[in-house]
C-alpha positions in Angstrom: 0.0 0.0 0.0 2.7 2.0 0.6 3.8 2.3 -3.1 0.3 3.8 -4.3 1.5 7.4 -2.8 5.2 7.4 -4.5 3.6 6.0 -8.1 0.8 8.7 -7.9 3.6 10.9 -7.5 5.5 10.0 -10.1 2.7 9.6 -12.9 2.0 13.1 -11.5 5.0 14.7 -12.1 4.9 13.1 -15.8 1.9 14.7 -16.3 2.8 18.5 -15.4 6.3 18.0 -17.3 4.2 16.7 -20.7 1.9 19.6 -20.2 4.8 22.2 -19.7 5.6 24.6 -22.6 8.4 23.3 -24.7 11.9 25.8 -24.6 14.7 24.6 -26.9 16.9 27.0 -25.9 18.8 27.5 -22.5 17.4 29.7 -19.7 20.6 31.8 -19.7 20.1 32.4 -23.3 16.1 33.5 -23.1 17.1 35.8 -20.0 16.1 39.9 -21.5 13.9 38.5 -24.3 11.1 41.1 -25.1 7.7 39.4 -24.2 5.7 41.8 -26.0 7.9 42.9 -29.1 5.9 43.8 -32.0 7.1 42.2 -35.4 4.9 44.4 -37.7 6.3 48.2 -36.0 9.6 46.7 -36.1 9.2 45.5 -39.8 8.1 49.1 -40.9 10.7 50.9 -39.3 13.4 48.5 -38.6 15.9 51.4 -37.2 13.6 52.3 -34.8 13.9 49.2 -32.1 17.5 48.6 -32.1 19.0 46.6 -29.9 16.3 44.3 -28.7 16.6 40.7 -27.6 13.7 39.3 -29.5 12.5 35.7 -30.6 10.7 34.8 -33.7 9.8 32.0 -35.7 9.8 31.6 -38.9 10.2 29.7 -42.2 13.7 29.9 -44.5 13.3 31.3 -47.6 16.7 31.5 -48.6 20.3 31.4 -47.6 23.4 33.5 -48.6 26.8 32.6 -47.0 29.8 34.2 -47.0 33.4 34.2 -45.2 31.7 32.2 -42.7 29.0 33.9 -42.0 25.2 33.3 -42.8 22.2 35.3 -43.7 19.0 33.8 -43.6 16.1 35.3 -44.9 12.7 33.9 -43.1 9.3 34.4 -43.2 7.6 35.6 -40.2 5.1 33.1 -38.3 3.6 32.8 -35.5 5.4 30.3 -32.6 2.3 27.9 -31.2 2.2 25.7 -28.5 -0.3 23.4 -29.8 -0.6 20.7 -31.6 3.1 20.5 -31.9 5.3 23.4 -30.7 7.1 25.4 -33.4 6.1 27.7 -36.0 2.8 27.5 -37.7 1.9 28.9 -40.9 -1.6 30.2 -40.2 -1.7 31.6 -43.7 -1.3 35.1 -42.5 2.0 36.7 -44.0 3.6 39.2 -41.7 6.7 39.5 -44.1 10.1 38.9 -44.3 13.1 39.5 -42.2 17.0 38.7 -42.2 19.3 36.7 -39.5 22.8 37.2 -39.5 24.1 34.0 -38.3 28.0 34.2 -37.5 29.3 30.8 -38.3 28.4 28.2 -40.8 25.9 25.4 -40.4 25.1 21.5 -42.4 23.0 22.5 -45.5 20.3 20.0 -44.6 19.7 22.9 -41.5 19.4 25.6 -43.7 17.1 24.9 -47.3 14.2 26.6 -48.2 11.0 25.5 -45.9 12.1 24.4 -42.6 10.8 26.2 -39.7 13.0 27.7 -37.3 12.9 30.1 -34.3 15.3 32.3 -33.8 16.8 34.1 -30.5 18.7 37.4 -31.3 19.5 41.4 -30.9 17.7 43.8 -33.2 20.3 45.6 -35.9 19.4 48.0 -38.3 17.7 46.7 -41.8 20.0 45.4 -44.0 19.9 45.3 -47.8 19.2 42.0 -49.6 18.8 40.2 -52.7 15.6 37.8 -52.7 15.2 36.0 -55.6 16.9 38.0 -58.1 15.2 41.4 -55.9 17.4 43.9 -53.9 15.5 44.4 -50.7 15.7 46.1 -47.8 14.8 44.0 -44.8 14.8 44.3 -41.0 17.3 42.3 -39.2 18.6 40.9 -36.5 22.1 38.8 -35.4 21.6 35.7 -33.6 22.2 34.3 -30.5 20.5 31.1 -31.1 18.5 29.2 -33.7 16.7 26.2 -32.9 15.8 24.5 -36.6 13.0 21.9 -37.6 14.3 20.1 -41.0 10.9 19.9 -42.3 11.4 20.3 -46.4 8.8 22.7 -45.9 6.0 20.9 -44.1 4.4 21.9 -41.3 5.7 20.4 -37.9 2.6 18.6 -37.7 2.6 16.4 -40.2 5.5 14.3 -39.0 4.2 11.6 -36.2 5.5 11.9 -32.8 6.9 8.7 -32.5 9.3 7.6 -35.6 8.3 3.7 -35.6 6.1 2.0 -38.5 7.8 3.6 -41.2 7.4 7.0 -40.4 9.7 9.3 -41.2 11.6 11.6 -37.9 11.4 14.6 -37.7 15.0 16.0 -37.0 15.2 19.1 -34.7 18.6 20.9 -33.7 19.6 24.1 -31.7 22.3 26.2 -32.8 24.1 28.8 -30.8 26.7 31.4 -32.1 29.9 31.1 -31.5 30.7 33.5 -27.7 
């Protein structure tokens, strides 16, 4: 009888952890991100919210890399919680913005359609050529990017578990170089 209190407790336990919000990144780096930060303002005047720690999710659209360094330009979308956490493309377009990532990363992390959210520091819009396009976009340089190699599906439509044939969905965190 006296193991009916310790196994409540543990199935209990499971239970808050499952229903906890999912944070790829480590506390130390999410410490001063802006709770509140507004990507449309910032997307019409980029130059005027410099310097904010911000995160935002997103999906690439394309990657330029040079001298060992990486701009990714991403789609805006919105992070959700549920069904799967990640970013969801509600269908809503907020625009585009760029990532200056300082480093290199595998090229399976960085094609076209995956999702990814980013954690970085708000710098002043940088000019940009999207396919074929010189734009000017906001920007920001990252701290951290956590990255969903989805070939541009939605996170949802990869199964939880990977058994029966189904194929994994791979998920990675990258943090800049200090």
């Amino acid at each position: 009888m006296s193991r009916l209190p310790g196994a409540m407790f543990v199935v209990l336990s499971l239970a808050v952890a499952a229903c906890a919000p999912v944070q790829p990144f480590p506390a130390d780096v999410m410490n001063g991100v802006e709770k509140e930060f507004d990507f449309t303002a910032w997307r019409n005047i980029p130059n005027a919210r410099l310097g904010q720690k911000v995160q935002l999710g997103g999906r690439i659209v394309q990657v330029n890399g040079a001298n060992g360094n990486l701009t990714i330009i991403a789609t805006q979308l919105p992070i959700v919680q549920q069904p799967a956490y990640g970013p969801k493309d509600t269908g809503r377009r907020s625009g585009e913005f760029a990532i200056m990532y300082p480093g290199s990363l595998d090229s399976k992390w960085v094609k076209a359609g995956n999702r990814l959210i980013v954690i970085g520091t708000t710098k002043e819009a940088k000019t940009v050529v999207v396919d074929d396009v010189q734009r000017s976009l906001p920007s920001l340089s990252a701290q951290c990017l956590h990255i969903w190699n989805t070939g541009g599906k939605e996170i949802t439509d990869f199964p939880y578990n990977a058994g029966g044939g189904y194929e994994p969905l791979e998920e990675e965190t990258h943090c800049a170089p200090q």
